[in-house]
N, C-alpha and C positions, 0 to 999 in steps of 0.2 A: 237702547243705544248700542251699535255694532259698526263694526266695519262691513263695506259689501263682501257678500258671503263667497263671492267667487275668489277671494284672496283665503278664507279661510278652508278654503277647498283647495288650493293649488301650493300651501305654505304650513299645510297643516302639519307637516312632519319636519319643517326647519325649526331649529334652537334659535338661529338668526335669521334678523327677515330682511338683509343688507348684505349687499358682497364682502362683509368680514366672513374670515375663517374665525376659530377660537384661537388658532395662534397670534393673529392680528390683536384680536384684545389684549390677549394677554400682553403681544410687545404694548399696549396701547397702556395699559394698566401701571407697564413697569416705566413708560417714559414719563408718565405723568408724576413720580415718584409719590405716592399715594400714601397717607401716612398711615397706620392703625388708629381706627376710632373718626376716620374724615368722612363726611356727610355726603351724599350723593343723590340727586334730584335727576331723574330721568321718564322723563315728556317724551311719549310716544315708546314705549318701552319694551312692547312686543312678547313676547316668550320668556325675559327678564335672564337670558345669558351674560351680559355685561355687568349688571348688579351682581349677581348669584356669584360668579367664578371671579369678581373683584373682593365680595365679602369673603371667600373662600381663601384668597390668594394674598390680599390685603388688608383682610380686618376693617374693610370697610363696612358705616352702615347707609341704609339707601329706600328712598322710596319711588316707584316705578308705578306711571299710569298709562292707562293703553284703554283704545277704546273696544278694543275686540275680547269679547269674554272667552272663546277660547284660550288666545292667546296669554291671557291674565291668567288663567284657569294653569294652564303649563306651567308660566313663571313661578307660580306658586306652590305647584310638584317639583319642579326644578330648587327650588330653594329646599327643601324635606329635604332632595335626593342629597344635595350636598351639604346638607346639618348647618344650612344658614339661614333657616326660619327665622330665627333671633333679631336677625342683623338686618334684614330685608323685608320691608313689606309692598305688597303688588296689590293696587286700586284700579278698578274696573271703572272707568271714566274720561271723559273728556279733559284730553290735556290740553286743550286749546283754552286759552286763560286762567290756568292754572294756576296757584301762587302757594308756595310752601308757605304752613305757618311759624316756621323756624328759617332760621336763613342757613343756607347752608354752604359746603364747602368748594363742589362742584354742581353746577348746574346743566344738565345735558338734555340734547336732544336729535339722537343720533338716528338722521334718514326720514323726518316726519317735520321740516320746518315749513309745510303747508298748515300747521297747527297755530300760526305765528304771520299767518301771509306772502311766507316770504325770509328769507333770512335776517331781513332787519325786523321785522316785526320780533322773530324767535328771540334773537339776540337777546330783545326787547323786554320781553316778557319772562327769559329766562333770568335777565338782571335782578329782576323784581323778589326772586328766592334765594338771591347772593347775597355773600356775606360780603364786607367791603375787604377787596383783596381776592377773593377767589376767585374760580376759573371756570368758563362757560365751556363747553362742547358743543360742535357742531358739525353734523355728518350731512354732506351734501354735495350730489353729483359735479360734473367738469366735465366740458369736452377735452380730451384727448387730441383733437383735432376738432377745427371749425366746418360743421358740415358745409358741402357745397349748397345744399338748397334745402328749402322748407319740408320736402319729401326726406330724406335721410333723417332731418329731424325727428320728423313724426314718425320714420322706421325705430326709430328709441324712446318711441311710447314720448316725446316731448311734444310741445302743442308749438313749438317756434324754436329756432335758431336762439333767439333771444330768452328761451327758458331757461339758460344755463350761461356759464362764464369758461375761456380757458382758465389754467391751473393758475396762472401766476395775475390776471386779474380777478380773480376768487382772492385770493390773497392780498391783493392791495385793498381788495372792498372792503375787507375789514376794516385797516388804517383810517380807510376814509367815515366809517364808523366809529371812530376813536380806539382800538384794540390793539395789543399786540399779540400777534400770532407767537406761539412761544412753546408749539408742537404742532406735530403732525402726523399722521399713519394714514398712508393711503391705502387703496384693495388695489391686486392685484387681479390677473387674467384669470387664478385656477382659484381666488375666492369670489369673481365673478360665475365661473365656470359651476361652483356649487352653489349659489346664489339662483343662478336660472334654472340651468340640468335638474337638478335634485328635483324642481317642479313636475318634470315630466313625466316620473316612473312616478310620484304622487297621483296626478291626474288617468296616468294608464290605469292604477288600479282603483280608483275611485271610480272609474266609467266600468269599470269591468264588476265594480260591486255594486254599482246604482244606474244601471242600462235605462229605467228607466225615470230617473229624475227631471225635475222641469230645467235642472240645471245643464244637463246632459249635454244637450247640443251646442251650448257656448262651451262648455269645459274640451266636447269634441273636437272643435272647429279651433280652439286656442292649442291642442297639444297636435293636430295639423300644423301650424304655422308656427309655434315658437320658435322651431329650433332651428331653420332658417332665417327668419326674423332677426334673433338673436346674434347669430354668426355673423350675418350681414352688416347689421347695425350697431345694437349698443355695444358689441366685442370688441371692435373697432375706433368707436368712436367716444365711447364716455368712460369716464375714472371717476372717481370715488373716493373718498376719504372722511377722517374726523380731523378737525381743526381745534386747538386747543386755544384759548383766547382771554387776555388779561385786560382791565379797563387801563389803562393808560391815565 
């Protein structure tokens, strides 16, 4: 069980695998007002920076599943580094159907609600490890602007116009989900900007170490085009953020 390895080849050197900065969490940590000792469920969990620098900063404790063994592999050095082994543990596994067996305080799943269908499925599924009262996370793109055609879409790696929402119907679908939205932290241009970029000096020197991999010629022909791609399209056009969200 892995993620496609061309992700773990291109991301291999991010803490984060989502246009947050570590500043971004942290404000995200502190708006949440996070208590000492509050439980944390994170689905699709990456490199495990969110959990790790929460336990560190809030005395939270938490457990983070990811299906990429590298990236579990990190979160789990990542927690030593910051003497929060204690308080954190990272499982290599599919978070798609997931179900804490403790209910917990916050349930999140920040940038991976393909794991759920969809954002109502995630919703859906993340309910299921909550405690009655607590608060679901969800990180998931926006257009910025509605593209004009199907082509600019798919220039932001989307498969349709209708793969996403602007910002403030993203925000009503909740409601109509029964939620109240009751935070927010969106990513900015220059935590987009290290979110893409940082990709590209990975992949330079990964081809420069592995000339000849089977992987080679897609990772070649991706560090051609992203950074036009990029600039053009999803720079422009799509935003970002974590949504904090109450049952109503």
């Amino acid at each position: 069980m892995d993620i496609p390895r061309i992700f773990t080849i291109t991301e291999s050197a991010h803490r984060i695998h989502n246009p947050f900065t570590p500043e971004k969490f942290a404000t995200l940590g502190s708006a949440l007002r996070l208590e000492p000792g509050a439980s944390v469920l994170d689905l699709g969990s990456g490199s495990g920076e969110m959990l790790c620098t929460w336990a560190r900063d809030h005395g939270i404790t938490g457990i983070g599943v990811d299906m990429s063994a590298l990236f579990t592999e990190q979160a789990k050095r990542r927690a030593e580094e910051l003497g929060v082994a204690d308080k954190v543990r990272f499982v290599h596994g599919n978070a798609a159907g997931y179900v804490s067996q403790e209910k917990v305080d916050v349930a999140a799943c920040v940038g991976a609600t393909w794991i759920g269908g969809g954002v109502a499925g995630t919703i859906e599924l993340l309910a299921k490890s909550l405690r009655p009262g607590g608060m679901i996370l969800i990180g998931e793109p926006f257009w910025r602007q509605r593209p004009q055609s199907a082509e600019v879409a798919k220039g932001c790696l989307a498969h349709s116009v209708s793969d996403f929402l602007l910002l403030p119907e993203l925000l009503a679908s909740f409601g109509k989900l029964g939620y109240d939205v009751v935070e927010m932290v969106l990513a900015d241009q220059e935590g987009w900007d290290r979110y893409e970029a940082a990709k590209w000096l990975t992949m330079r020197r990964w081809l420069d170490a592995n000339p000849g991999d089977e992987m080679a010629a897609e990772v070649r022909a991706g560090l051609t085009s992203e950074p036009v791609r990029y600039a053009t399209f999803t720079r422009e056009y799509l935003g970002w953020g974590v949504f904090a969200l109450i049952r109503r």
